[in-house]
C-alpha positions as CSV (number, residue, x, y, z in Angstrom):
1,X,0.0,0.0,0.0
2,X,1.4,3.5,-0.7
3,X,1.5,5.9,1.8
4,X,1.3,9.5,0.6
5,X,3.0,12.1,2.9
6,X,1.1,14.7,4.6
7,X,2.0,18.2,5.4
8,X,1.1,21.1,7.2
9,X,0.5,23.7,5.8
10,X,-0.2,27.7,7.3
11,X,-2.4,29.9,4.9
12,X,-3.2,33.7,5.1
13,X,-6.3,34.5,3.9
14,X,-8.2,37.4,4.7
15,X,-6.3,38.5,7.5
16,X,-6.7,35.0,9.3
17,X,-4.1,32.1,9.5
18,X,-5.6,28.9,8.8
19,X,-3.3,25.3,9.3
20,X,-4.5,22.7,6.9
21,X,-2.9,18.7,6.1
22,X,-2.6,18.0,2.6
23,X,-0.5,15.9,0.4
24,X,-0.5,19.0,-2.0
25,X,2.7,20.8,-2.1
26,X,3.2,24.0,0.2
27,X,3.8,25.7,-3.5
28,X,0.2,25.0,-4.9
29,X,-1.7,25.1,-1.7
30,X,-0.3,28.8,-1.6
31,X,-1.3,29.4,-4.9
32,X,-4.7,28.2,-4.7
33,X,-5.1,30.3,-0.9
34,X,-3.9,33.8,-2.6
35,X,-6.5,33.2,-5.2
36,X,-9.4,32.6,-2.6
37,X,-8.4,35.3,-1.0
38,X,-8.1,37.8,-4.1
39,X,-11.6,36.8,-5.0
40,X,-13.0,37.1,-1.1
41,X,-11.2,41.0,-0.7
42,X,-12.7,41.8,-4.6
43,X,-16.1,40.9,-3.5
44,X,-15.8,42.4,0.0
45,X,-15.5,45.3,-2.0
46,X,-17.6,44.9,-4.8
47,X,-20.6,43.9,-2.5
48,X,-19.8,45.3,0.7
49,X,-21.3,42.3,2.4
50,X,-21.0,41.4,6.0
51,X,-17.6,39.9,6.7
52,X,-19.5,36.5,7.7
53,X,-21.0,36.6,3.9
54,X,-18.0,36.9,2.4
55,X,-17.1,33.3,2.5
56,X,-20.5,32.0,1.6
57,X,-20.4,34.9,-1.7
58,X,-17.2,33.7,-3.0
59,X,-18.1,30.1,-2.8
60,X,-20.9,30.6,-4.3
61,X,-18.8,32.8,-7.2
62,X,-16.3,30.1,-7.3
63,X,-18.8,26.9,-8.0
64,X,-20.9,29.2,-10.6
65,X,-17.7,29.9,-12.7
66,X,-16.3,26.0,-11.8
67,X,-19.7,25.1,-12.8
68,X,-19.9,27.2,-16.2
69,X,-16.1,25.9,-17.1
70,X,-17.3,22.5,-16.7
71,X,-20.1,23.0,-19.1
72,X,-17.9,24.4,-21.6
73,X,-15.4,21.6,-21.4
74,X,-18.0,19.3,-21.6
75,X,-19.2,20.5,-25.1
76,X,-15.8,20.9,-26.3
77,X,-15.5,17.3,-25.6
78,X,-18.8,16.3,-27.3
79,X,-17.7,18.4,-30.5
80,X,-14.3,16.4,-30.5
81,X,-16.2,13.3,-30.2
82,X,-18.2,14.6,-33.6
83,X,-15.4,15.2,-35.2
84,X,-13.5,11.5,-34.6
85,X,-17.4,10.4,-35.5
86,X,-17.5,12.8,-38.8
87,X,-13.6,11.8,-39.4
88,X,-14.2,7.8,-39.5
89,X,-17.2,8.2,-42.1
């Protein structure tokens, strides 16, 4: 069985520290917490929301453009499988 090592690592985000265990490196982890917390400070702006919102808000921002990239890959994917289709006729 392989064992995959674990980490911890500390994120800033927000203005709060936050200690997580992953397998991900520190690197990417980092990556992925500054671009949370660009998109949580734009909408704090943008909406000024109660700080307790602003999570919920950029979730909620975050699965609807997730959500709209998976629909585009998805029909990029069914036009390549059209093409192969079109291409073996």
């Amino acid at each position: 069985m392989s064992s995959v090592a674990k980490r911890k690592v500390t994120l800033r985000i927000m203005g709060h520290d936050y200690t997580l265990v992953t397998d991900q490196t520190e690197e990417k982890v980092q990556r992925i917490a500054r671009y949370v917390d660009r998109q949580m400070r734009e909408l704090a702006i943008m909406t000024r929301a109660a700080e307790g919102m602003i999570p919920i808000l950029t979730c909620m921002t975050l699965t609807e453009q997730l959500m709209e990239l998976q629909g585009e890959n998805n029909m990029l994917r069914r036009a390549v499988e059209q093409q192969k289709v079109l291409q073996d006729t």
